[in-house]
N, C-alpha and C positions, 0 to 999 in steps of 0.2 A: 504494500500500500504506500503509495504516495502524496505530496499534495502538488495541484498545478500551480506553478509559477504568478501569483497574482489573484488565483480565484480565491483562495481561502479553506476550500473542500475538498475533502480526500477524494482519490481515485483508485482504484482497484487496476491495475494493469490485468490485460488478457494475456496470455499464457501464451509460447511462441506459437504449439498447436492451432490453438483457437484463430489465432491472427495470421498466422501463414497458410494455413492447410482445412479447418476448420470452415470458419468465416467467408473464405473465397468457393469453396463447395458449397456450401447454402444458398451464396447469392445467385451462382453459375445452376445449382439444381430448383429453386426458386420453392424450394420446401418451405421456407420460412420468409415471414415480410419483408421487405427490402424500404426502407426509409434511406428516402434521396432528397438533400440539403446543401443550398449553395455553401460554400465554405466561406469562413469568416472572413478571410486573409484574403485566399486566393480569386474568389467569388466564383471559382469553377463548383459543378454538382460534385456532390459527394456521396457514394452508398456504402450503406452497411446492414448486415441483418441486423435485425434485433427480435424483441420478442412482440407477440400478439397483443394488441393493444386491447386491455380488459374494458367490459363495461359494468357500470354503477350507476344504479338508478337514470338509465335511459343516457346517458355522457362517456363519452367512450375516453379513454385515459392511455398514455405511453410512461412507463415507469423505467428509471435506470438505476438499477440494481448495484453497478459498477459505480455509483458515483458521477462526478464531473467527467465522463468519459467526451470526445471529442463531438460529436454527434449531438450531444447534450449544450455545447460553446456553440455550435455549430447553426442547434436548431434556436435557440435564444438571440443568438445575431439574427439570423433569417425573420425569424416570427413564423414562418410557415414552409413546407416542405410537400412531399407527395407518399404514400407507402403504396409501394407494388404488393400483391400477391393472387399467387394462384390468376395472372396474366389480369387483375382490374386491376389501375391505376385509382389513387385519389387523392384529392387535394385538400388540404386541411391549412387550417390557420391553429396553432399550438400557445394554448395559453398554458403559464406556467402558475400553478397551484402552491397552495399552502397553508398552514393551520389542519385543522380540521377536516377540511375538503380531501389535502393531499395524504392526511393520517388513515383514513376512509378507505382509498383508491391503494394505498399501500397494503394494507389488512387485507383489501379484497385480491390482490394478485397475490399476496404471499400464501391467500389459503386457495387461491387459484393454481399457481406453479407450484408450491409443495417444495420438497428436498432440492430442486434444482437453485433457487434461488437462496434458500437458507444459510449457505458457508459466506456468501456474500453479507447476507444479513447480522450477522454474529461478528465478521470483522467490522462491520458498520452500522452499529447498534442504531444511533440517531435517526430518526423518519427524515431529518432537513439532509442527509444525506444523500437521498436519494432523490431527483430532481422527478418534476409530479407535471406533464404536464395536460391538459383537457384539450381534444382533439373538437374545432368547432368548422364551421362550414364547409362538411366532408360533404363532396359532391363526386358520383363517378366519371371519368373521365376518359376510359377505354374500359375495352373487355374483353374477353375469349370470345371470336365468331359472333360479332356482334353484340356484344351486352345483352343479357338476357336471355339466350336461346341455351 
């Protein structure tokens, strides 16, 4: 565990696996969502898997587990970004949550993902750890064969 240079919050580095070998099979076999975000700095798109974005009382939520992870700088620069999966695209505008909202959305993915996110959570006890944020004017924007069929 780390902290980023000027953010203040720890980060959880991914493991060479995950980041070299991992990571790039997910995106290339599109098993899991793909969240694509201009980048901060370079303002080229940026993708990464990440996980399924949980819903809560009708407000659908992206939780980082890892911390200030880049994607996390990435989608706060931007304000908004797209997640692919399973070939729909959509666009979302990403509010970032807190208090009670983001204590809620946390609880509901931790008893949603189970053991997978747990060693995460144990190095990173604190809820402000984990960046919260509510996915709003998600609109589809492509699809397999048409949208809909």
């Amino acid at each position: 565990m780390y902290r980023r240079m000027g953010e203040g919050r720890p980060y959880l580095k991914p493991g060479f696996l995950m980041k070299s070998v991992i990571g790039p099979l997910m995106v290339w076999a599109g098993r899991y969502p793909v969240l694509t975000v201009e980048g901060r700095t370079s303002g080229k798109p940026r993708s990464v898997p990440i996980g399924e974005p949980i819903e809560l009382d009708g407000q659908r939520y992206l939780i980082s587990a890892r911390g200030q992870t880049n994607w996390i700088l990435n989608l706060r620069s931007a304000g908004c970004g797209t997640l692919r999966h399973r070939g729909v695209s959509e666009s979302y505008r990403a509010v970032d949550v807190e208090g009670e909202e983001r204590d809620r959305a946390i609880a509901a993915y931790r008893a949603l993902v189970g053991k997978a996110v747990e060693p995460a959570f144990a190095k990173l006890p604190d809820p402000a750890d984990h960046p919260t944020f509510r996915l709003e004017d998600v609109s589809v924007v492509s699809g397999p064969r048409g949208a809909g069929a």
